[in-house]
N, C-alpha and C positions, 0 to 999 in steps of 0.2 A: 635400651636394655634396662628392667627392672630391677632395682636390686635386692636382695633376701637378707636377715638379719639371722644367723645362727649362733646361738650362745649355750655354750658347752661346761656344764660342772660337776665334775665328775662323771656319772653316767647317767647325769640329769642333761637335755637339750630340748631346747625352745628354738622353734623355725618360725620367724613370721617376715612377712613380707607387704608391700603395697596392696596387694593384689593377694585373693584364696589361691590363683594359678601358682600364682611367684612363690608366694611359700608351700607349694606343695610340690611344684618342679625343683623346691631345695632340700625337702624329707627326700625325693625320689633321689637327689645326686649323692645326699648322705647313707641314705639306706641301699646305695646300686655297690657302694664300696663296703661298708659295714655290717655288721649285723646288729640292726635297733629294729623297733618295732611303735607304731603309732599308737599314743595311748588317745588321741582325740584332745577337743578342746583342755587346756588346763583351766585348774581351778586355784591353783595352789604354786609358784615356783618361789625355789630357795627365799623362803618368807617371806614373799607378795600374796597376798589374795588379790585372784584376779576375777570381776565378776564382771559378764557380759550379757550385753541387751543388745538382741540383732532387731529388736523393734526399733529403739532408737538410735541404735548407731554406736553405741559408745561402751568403752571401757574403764571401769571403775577400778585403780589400783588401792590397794592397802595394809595396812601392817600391824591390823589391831592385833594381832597374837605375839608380835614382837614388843608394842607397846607394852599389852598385860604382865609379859615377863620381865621386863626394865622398871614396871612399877613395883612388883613384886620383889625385885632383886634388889629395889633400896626402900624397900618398908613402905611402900605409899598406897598401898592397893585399896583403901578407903578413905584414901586423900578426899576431902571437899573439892571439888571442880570451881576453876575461874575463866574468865570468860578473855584472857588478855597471856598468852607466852610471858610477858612481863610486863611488869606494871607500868602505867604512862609518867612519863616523867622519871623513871628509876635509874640512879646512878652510880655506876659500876666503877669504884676505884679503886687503889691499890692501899687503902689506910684501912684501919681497922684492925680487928686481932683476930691473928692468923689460924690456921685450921693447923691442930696438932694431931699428932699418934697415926692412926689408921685414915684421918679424915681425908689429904691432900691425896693420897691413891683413892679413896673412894667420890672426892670431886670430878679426878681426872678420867675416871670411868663412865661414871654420868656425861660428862662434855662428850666423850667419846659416844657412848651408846645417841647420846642428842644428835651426836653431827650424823654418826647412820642415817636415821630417820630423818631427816633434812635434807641429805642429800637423797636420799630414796624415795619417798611420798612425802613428806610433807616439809615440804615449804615454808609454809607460815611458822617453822618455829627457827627458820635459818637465820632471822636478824639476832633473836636471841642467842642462841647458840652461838655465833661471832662474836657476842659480846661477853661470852662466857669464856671463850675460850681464849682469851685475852689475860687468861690469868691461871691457865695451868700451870704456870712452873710455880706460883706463889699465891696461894687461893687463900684468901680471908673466909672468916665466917659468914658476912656478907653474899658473898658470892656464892657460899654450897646453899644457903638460904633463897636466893635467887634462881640459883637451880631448879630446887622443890617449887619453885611457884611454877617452872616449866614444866614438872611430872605432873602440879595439879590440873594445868592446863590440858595435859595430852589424856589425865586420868577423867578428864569430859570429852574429849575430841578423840576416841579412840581407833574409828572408823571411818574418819575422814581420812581424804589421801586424794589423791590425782583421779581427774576424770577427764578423759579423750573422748572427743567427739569424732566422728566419722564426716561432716558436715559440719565446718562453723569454723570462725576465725580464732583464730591465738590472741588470747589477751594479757596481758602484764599489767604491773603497778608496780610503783617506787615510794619509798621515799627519806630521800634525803636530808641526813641530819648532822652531816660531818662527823660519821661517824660515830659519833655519841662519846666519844674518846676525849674528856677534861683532862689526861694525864699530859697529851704530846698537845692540847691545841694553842 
């Protein structure tokens, strides 16, 4: 048995499956009970751009419009681009002086919109983000500083994201640094 993936929000639904059969024998079990209607391939779900190549096989996920608007939403939108989530060697600790007035909600916003995209398309900015978020409850200036080097990073990488082959192996990388955590080592 194949199995079909239906994912339902609000009166937005995506059908996909292993197989064109499998998810289309699952619009058919959805659509035998309900009343929807096929609009064809997406282009667009609840903030993925989804672009597809049946030449090559694969699908390119990503969230540059989501980016655009989180750069916008804290001032960065003609940031200089860097080529690194954060800097090599950069040390995140709990000294320094601390973010007053409106800052420590406007850290914990940014961590939050970060781990969105982290956990959604991009990846590469999830070590960051962990180490950011390591200090929501008590965020130094250091740290929203830190942050903005992560907007300037995503304000060049805006269209990167996930890409699924249809053919090819799963690759990963690691690596391990204990964490990066001087406070508990």
């Amino acid at each position: 048995m194949t199995e079909c993936l239906i994912i339902i929000d609000g009166d937005n639904m995506l059908v996909a499956g292993a197989t064109k059969e499998t998810a289309l024998g699952g619009l058919a079990a959805v659509t035998s009970r309900f009343k929807a209607r096929e609009l064809g391939r997406p282009s667009y779900f609840l903030g993925l751009h989804l672009v597809h190549d049946d030449k090559d096989g694969t699908l390119h996920m990503n969230q540059e419009q989501y980016v655009k608007t989180v750069l916008e939403r804290f001032g960065m939108t003609d940031a200089k681009s860097v080529r690194l989530p954060i800097g090599v060697g950069a040390q995140l600790e709990r000294t320094g002086g601390p973010l007053t007035g409106e800052d420590p909600t406007l850290y914990q916003e940014l961590v939050g919109c970060l781990n969105y995209l982290a956990t959604a398309t991009r990846p590469d900015i999830a070590s960051a983000n962990g180490r950011l978020s390591r200090f929501v409850s008590a965020p130094m200036v250091a740290h929203l500083a830190a942050a903005k080097v992560v907007l300037r990073y995503l304000a060049g990488t805006k269209a990167k994201g996930l890409l699924y082959q249809q053919d090819g192996a799963l690759v990963g990388y690691s690596d391990a640094d204990f964490a990066a955590d001087k406070d508990t080592l």
